[in-house]
MARSE-534766 format. One line per 5 residues: number of its first residue (from 1); their letters; for each residue x negated, y, z of C-alpha. Coordinates in nm, 2 decimals. Layout:
MARSE-534766
NUM	A	X:Y:Z; ...
//
This chain:
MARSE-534766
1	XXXXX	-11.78:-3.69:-8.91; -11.63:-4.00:-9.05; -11.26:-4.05:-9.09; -11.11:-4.28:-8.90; -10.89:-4.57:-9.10
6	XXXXX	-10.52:-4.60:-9.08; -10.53:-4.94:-8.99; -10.84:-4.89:-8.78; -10.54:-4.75:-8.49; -10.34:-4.98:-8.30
11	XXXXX	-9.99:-4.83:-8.39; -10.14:-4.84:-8.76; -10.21:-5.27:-8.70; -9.87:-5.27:-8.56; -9.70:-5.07:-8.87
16	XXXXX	-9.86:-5.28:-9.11; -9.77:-5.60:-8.96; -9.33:-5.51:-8.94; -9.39:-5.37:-9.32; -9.54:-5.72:-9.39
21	XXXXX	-9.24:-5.88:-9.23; -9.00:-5.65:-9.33; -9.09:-5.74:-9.73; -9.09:-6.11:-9.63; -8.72:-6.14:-9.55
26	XXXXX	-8.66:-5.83:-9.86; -8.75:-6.11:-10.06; -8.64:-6.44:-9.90; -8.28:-6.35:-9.72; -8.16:-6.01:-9.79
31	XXXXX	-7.86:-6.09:-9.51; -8.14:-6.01:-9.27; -8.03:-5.63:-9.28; -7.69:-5.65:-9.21; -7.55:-5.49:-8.92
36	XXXXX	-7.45:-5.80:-8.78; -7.74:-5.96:-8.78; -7.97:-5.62:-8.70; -7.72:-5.65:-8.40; -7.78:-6.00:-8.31
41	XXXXX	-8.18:-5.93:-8.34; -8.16:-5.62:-8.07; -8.00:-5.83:-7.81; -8.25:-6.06:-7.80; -8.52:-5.79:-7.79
46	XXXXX	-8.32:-5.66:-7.52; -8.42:-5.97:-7.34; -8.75:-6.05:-7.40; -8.80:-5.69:-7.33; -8.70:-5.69:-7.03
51	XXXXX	-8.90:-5.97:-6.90; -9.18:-5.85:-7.09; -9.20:-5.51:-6.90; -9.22:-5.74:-6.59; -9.52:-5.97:-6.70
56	XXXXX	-9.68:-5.68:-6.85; -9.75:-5.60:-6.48; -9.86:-5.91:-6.39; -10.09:-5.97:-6.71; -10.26:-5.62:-6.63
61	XXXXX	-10.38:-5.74:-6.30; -10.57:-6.08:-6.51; -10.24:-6.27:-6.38; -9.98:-6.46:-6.62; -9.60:-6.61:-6.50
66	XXXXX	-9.49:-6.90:-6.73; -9.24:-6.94:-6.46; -9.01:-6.62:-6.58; -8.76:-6.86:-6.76; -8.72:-7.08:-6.48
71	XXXXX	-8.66:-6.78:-6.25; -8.44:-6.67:-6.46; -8.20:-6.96:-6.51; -8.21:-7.00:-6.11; -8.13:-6.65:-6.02
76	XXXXX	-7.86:-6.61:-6.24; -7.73:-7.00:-6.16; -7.71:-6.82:-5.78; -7.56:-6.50:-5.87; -7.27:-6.68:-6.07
81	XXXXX	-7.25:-6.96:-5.85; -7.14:-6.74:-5.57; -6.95:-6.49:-5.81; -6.69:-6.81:-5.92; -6.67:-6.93:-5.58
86	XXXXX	-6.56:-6.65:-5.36; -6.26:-6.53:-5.59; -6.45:-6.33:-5.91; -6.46:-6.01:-5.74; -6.66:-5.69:-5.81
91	XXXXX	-6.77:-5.79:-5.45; -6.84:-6.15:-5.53; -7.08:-6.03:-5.79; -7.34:-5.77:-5.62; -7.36:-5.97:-5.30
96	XXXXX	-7.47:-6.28:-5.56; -7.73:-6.05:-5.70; -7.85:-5.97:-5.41; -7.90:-6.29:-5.31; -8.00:-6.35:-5.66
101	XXXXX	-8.29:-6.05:-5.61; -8.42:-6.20:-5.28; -8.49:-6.53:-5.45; -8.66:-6.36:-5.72; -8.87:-6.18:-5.47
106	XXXXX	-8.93:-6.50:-5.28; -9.09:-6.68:-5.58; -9.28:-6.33:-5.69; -9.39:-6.34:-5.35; -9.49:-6.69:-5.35
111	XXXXX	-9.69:-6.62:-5.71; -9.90:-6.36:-5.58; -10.00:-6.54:-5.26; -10.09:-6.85:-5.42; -10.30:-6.62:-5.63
116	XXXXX	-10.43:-6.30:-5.50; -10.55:-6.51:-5.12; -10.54:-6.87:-5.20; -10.75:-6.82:-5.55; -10.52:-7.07:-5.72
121	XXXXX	-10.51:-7.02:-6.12; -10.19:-6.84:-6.19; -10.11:-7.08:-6.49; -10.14:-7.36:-6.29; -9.88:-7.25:-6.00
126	XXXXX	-9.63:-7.07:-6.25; -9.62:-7.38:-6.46; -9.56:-7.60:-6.13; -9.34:-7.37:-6.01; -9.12:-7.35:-6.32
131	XXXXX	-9.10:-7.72:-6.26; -8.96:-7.66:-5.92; -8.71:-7.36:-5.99; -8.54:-7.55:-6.28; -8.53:-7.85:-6.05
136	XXXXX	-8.35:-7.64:-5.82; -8.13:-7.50:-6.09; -8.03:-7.83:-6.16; -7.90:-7.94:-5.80; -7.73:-7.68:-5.73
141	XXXXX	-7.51:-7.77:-6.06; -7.61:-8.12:-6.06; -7.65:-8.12:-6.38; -7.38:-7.95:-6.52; -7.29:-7.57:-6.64
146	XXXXX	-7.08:-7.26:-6.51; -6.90:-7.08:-6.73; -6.83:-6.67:-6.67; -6.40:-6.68:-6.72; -6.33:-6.38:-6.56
151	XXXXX	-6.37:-6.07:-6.87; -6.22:-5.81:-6.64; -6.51:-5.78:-6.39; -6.83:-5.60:-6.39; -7.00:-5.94:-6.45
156	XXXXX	-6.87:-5.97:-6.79; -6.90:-5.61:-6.87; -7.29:-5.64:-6.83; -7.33:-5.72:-7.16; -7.02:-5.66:-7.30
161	XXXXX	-6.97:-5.26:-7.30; -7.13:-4.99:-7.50; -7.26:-4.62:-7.36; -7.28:-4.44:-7.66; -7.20:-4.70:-7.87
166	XXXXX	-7.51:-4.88:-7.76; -7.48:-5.22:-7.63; -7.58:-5.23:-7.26; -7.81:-5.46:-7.28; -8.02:-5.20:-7.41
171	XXXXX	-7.95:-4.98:-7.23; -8.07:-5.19:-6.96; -8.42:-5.24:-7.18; -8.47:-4.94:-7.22; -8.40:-4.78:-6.83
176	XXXXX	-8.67:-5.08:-6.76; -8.90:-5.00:-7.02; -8.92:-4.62:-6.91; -8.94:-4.68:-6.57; -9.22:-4.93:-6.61
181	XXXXX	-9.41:-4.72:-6.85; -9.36:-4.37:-6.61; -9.50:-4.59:-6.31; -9.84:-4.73:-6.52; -9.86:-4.36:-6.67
186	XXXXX	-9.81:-4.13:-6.38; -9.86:-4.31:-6.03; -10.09:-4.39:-5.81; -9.98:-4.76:-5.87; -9.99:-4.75:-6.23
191	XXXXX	-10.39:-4.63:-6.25; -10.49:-4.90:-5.90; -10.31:-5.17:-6.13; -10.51:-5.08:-6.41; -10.83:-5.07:-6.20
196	XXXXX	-10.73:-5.39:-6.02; -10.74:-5.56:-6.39; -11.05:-5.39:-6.52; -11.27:-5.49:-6.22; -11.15:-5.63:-5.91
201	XXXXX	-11.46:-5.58:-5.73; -11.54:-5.26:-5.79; -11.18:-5.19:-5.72; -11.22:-5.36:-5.37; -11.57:-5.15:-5.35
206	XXXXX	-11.36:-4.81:-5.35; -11.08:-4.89:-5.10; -10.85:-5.05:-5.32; -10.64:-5.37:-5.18; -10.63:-5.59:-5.52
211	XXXXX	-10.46:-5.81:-5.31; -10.20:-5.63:-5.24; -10.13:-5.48:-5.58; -10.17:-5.82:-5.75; -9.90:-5.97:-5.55
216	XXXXX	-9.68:-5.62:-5.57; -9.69:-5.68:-5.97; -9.57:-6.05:-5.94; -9.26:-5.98:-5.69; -9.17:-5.68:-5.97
221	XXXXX	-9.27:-5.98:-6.24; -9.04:-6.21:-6.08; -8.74:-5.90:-6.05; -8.75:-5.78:-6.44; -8.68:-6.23:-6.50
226	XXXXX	-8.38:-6.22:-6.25; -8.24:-5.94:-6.46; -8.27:-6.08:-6.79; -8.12:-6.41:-6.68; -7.81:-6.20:-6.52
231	XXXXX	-7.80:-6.01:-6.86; -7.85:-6.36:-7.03; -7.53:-6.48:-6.88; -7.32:-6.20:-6.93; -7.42:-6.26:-7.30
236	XXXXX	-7.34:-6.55:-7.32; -7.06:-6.66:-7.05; -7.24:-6.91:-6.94; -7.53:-7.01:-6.73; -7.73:-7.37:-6.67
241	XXXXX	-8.05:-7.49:-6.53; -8.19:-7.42:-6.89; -8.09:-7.11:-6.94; -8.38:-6.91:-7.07; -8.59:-7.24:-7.13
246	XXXXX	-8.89:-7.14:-7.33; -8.84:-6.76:-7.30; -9.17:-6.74:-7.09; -9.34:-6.79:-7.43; -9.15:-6.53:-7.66
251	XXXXX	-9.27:-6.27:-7.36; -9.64:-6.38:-7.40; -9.57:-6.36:-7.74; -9.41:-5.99:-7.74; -9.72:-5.95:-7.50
256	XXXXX	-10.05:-6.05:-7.67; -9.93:-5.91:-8.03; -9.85:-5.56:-7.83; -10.21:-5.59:-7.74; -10.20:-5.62:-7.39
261	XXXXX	-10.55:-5.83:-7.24; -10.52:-6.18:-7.12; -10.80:-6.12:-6.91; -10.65:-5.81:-6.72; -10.71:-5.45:-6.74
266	XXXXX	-10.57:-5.29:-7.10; -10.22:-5.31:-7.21; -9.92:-5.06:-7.22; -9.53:-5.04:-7.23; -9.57:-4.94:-7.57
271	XXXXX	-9.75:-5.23:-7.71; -9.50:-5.45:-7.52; -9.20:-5.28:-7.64; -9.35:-5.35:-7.99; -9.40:-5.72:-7.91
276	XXXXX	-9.08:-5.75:-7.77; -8.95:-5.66:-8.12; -9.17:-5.83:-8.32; -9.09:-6.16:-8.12; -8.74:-6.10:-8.17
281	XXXXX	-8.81:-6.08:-8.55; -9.03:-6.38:-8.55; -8.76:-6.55:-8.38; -8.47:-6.41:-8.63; -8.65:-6.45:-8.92
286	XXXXX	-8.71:-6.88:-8.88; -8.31:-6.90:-8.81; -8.29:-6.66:-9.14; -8.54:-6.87:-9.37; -8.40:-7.20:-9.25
291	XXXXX	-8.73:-7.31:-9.10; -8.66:-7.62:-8.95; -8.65:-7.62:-8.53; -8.84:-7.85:-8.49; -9.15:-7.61:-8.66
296	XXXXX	-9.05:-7.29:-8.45; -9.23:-7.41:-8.20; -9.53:-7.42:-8.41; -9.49:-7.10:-8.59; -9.47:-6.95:-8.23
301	XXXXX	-9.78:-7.13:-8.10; -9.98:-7.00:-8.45; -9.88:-6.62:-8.38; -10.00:-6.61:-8.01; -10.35:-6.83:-8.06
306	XXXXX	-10.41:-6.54:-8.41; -10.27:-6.25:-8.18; -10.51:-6.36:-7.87; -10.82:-6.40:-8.10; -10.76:-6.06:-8.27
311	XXXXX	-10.71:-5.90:-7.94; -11.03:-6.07:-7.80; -11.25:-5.91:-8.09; -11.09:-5.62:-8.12; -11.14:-5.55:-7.73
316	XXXXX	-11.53:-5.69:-7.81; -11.56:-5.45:-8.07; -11.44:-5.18:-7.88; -11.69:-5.22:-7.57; -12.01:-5.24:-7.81
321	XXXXX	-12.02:-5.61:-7.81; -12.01:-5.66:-8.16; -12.22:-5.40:-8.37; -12.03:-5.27:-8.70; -12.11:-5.39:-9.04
326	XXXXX	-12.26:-5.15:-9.22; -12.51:-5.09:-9.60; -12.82:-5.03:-9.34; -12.75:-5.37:-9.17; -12.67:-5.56:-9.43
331	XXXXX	-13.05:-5.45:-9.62; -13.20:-5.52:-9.28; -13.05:-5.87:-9.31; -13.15:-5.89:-9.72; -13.52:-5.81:-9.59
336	X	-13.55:-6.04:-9.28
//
């Protein structure tokens, strides 16, 4: 029997890929490992994580939300909105997030409508949709910012507190990544979202409501964004109608290097956890090399068109589509 490669395993891709990294900033800015900045890196993993246990749902079913960041800046321009204007309370604060949860809902709802019984291409209504929330955003502030002045509440103490001297934000990441990962391993709902992805048809064939299921993963999409833009703020003491403007990206990032199918169907918590890193690497590391902004952009673009391409052959490969090289073929080839 042959022996399999190292690198011929996912988790042995993924390895290879941090050691690469890893040596890059050894060599370029050694103040990459300090604790400070080790720190720094986790809570934005924490972040992207989040989201991306959320639109790892979504992507299994063949759906994608470029409207997280959007929904994230207005659920948590809600939630503090109501928290500063009813007196800063304890109180103040959950019935915010509730509120803050229902509008989530209310868009996840809308995303999987507009997709699972209208048809519409998901990328298309996200993207309009993302238009829309930040508009909204925007009027409720009119344009302006709110700033989190109150450190003595449970708001504040999000993001600011430690359980076993681990930052709660993740802590939060992590609750979210098990739950996420416990539900795709070991429910009913896991295995029908998995099925839903693969093949909607033959899903529909055996008594299985895609529809259903499809928009179930964008409402839980849309819920995973409204909790990293609550943790976002807590963070940072501040909220805006751009508050995590562009995060949408680092999640399909974190997403399509962790190996998770555009097309629906194969993916798992794992890989995303992994991606959620790596993006928070990728995003540390131009910062750390003094890569100009206005390139970070690009540098983000190149990763996810590489990652998406070695995905897509990899996932070829896999289902027969593409035969292996081998000494016999290549003679075959020599002859012809």
């Amino acid at each position: 029997m042959k022996k399999k490669n190292f690198l011929s395993n996912a988790w042995g891709q993924r390895a290879l890929i941090l050691a690469v990294l890893l040596i890059i900033m050894l060599i370029g800015n050694r103040s990459f490992f300090s604790l400070g900045n080790l720190r720094t890196i986790l809570m934005s993993i924490a972040i992207y994580g989040i989201m991306s246990c959320g639109m790892l749902l979504a992507m299994l079913t063949g759906g994608i939300d470029l409207a997280m960041g959007s929904t994230a800046a207005l659920t948590s321009v809600i939630c503090l909105w109501w928290y500063n204007g009813h007196g800063m309370t304890n109180g103040a604060f959950f019935v915010g997030l509730i509120f803050a949860i229902l509008t989530a809902c209310c868009v996840g709802l809308l995303h999987g409508v507009c997709d699972a019984y209208f048809m519409l291409p998901s990328f298309v209504v996200t993207l309009a949709t993302s238009n829309l929330l930040y508009g909204l955003a925007s009027a409720i502030l009119k344009g302006s910012f709110i700033h989190l002045t109150n450190t003595e509440g449970f708001f504040y103490k999000i993001a600011n507190t430690k359980l076993f001297s681990i930052p709660m934000p993740i802590i939060i990441f992590i609750v979210v990544a098990v739950i996420v990962g416990l539900i795709l391993a070991f429910t009913v709902f896991g295995r029908r979202v998995y099925a839903v992805g693969a093949n909607r048809v033959a899903a529909e064939v055996v008594g299985i409501n895609s529809r259903a299921f499809r928009v179930g993963c964008y409402v839980i999409c849309s819920l995973t964004a409204c909790i990293g833009g609550i943790v976002l703020t807590s963070m940072n003491y501040v909220t805006s109608a751009t508050t995590a403007q562009g995060y949408e990206s680092m999640v399909m990032l974190a997403l399509v290097v962790g190996g998770a199918d555009i097309m629906g169907g194969y993916g798992d918590i794992g890989g995303a956890v992994f991606g959620a890193l790596l993006a928070g690497l990728v995003s540390n590391m131009i910062v750390m090399l003094n890569i100009d902004t206005n390139y970070s952009q690009a540098v983000q673009g190149v990763i996810i068109v590489l990652a998406v391409a070695f995905n897509v052959y990899h996932n070829r490969k896999a289902a027969g589509m593409i035969a292996p090289r081998t000494s016999k073929n290549k003679k075959l080839a020599t002859k012809q």
